[in-house]
N, C-alpha and C positions, 0 to 999 in steps of 0.2 A: 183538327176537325175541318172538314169539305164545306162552309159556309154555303156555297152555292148548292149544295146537296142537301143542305137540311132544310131549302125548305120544300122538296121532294118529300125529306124523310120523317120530319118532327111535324105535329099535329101543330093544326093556327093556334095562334095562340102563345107556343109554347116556346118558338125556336131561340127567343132575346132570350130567356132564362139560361138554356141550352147552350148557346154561343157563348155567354157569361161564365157561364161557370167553369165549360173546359178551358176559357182563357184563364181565370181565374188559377185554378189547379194549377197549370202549366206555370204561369207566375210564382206561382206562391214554392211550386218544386223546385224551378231554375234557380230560385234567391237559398233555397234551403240546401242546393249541392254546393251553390258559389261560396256558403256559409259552413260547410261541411254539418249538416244539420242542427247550426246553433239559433233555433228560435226569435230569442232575444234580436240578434245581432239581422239577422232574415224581416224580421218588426220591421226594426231603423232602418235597412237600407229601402222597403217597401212604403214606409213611411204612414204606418199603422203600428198599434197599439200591441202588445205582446199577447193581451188576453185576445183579440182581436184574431191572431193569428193561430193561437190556438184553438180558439173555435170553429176557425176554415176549417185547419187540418183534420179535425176531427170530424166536421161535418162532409167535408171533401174527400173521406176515409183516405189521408197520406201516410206514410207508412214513414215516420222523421227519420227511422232507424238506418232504411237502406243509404241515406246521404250522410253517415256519419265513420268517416275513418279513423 
């Protein structure tokens, strides 16, 4: 995400949630390819709660599957 673009493009307001979340995502993906999509272990290294992470992903619409070989 263009930080400096968003706040061209996202409504006042709106942009900390926006900046948040794709950091967020991004986070939470990188630890679940480094993990080969093992949840649990993506938690501990993030250093949240297992249920915690599952409610990103879900809320985050991630896809756990494509990180798992």
């Amino acid at each position: 995400m263009d930080i400096e673009n968003s706040f061209l493009t996202i409504q006042k307001g709106e942009i900390y949630q926006a900046v948040i979340g794709d950091i967020e995502k991004t986070l939470i993906e990188k630890a679940l390819e480094h993990t080969s999509g093992n949840q649990i272990v993506a938690a501990q290294i993030l250093g949240i709660n297992r249920n915690t992470i599952r409610s990103k992903i879900k809320k985050l619409n991630i896809i756990v599957s494509r990180f798992k070989k």
